[in-house]
C-alpha positions, -999 to 999 in steps of 0.1 A, spaced: 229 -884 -688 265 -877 -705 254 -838 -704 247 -845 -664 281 -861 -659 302 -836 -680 285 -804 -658 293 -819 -625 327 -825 -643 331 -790 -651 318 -778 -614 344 -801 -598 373 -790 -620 360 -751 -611 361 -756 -575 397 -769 -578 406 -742 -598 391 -717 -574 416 -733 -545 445 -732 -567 437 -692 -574 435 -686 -534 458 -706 -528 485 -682 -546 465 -650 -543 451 -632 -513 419 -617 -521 415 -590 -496 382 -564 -495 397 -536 -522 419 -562 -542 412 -554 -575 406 -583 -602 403 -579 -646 385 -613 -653 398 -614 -691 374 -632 -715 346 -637 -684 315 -637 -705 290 -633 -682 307 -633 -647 295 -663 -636 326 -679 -630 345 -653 -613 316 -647 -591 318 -683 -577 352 -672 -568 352 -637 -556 325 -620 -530 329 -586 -536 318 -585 -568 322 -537 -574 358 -544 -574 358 -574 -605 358 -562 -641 347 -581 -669 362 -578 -702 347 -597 -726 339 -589 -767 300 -609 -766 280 -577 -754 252 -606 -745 271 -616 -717 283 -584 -706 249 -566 -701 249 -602 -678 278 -591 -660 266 -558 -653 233 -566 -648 249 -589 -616 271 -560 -605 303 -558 -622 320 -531 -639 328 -540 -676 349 -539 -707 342 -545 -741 373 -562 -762 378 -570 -800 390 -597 -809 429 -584 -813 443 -594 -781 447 -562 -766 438 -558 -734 423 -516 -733 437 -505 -695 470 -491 -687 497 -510 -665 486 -521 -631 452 -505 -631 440 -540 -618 457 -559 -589 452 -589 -609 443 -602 -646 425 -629 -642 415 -652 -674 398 -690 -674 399 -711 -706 399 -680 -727 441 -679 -740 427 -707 -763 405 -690 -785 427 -658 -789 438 -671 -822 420 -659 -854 386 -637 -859 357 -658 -855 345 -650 -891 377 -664 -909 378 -695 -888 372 -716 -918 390 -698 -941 424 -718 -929 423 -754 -941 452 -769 -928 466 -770 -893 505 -756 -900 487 -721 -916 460 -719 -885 486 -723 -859 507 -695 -875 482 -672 -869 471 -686 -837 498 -686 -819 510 -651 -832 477 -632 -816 482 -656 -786 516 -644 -783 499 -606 -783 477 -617 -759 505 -634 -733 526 -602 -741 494 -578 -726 486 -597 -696 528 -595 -687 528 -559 -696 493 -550 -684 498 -564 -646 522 -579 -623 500 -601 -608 482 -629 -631 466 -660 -633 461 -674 -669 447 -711 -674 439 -725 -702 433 -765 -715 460 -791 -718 464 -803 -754 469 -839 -751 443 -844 -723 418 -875 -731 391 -856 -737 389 -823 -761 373 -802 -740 354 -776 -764 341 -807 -784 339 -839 -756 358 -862 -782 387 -882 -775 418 -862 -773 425 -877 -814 407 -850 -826 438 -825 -818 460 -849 -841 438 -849 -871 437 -827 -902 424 -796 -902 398 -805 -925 390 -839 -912 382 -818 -880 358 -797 -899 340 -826 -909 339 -843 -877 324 -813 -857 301 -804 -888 287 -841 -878 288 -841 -839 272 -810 -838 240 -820 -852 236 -841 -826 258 -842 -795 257 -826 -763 286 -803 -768 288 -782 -801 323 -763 -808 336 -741 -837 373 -750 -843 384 -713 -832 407 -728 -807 443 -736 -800 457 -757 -773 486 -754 -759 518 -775 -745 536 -771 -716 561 -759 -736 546 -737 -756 528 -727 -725 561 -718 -707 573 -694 -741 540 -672 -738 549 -666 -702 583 -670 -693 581 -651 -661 550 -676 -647 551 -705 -624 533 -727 -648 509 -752 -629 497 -786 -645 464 -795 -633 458 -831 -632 426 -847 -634 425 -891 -635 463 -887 -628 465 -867 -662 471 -831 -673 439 -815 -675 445 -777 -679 480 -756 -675 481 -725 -655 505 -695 -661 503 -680 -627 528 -647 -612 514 -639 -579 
């Protein structure tokens, strides 16, 4: 039932993301789009039709033999922050809930047991990241999860989770994922609309509401 209600969440907060993208960009037949961090496509498919002119560049090679399996061109990343094309080789970069888990490599995630020592390096390789989708295009769309939004969205618990202890949040998820509907490794690092506005300070920065809330911010240059 709560797994129900959370996926026609999701689909709802898709389709309003999809409107805000169109809204500000005009996908024509040879506009060319880098979906950044697109696993297997899925997403950007619900959003685009012409699916030879998307690339997906994405660092689980699952999901990208997905991706080209449904048609698109593709790009394997590391987990750096670099993004492997050369200025303006894409009309657009393109990137949905993905600038939150640029932070450390996935194998050293619980090597850093306190919050001020994870957000160092998080929002360092973040910065990298914000810094190649400004250099790498002149045309972007970044979103990515509002901190302080009721619910954590990588772990559906109230939004307290983002205030506790690094360790305390270890504990938690090492307990909730045992047994609840939506299992997380703390990899991720949300953002303000502050800090949101320093990664990109040449962005229109959109808040996306949800229950007369901020839901997700969007860094968008069109």
């Amino acid at each position: 039932m709560i797994k129900t209600l959370f996926k026609k969440y999701s689909t709802y907060s898709r389709r309003q993301r999809s409107r805000i993208f169109h809204s500000y960009f005009k996908i024509g037949p040879e506009t060319t789009i880098l979906d950044l961090g697109g696993g297997d496509g899925n997403l950007i498919a619900s959003m685009v039709k012409n699916k030879k002119n998307v690339c997906i560049a994405d660092f689980d090679k699952q999901a990208l033999q997905k991706a080209a399996k449904m048609g698109f061109n593709v790009i394997e990343l590391d987990e750096s922050g670099k993004i492997p094309i050369v200025k303006n080789q894409f009309d657009i970069i393109f990137s949905n809930s993905v600038l939150e888990h640029v932070t450390v490599d996935k194998k050293d995630v619980y090597q850093f047991k306190t919050n001020k020592e994870f957000y160092k390096a998080a929002i360092e390789r973040q910065k990298l990241f914000a810094e190649e989708v400004r250099c790498k295009s002149d045309r972007y769309y970044v979103q990515t999860p509002y901190k302080y939004f009721m619910i954590e969205s990588h772990s559906w618990l109230p939004v307290i989770i983002v205030f506790l202890s690094r360790r305390l949040q270890f504990a938690i998820l090492n307990f909730t994922n045992k047994f609840w509907v939506k299992r997380t490794s703390p990899d991720w690092n949300l953002l303000t609309y502050r800090e949101m506005q320093d990664l990109f300070p040449d962005a229109k920065i959109i808040k996306e509401k949800s229950f007369f809330m901020v839901k997700s911010l969007i860094a968008i240059k069109a």
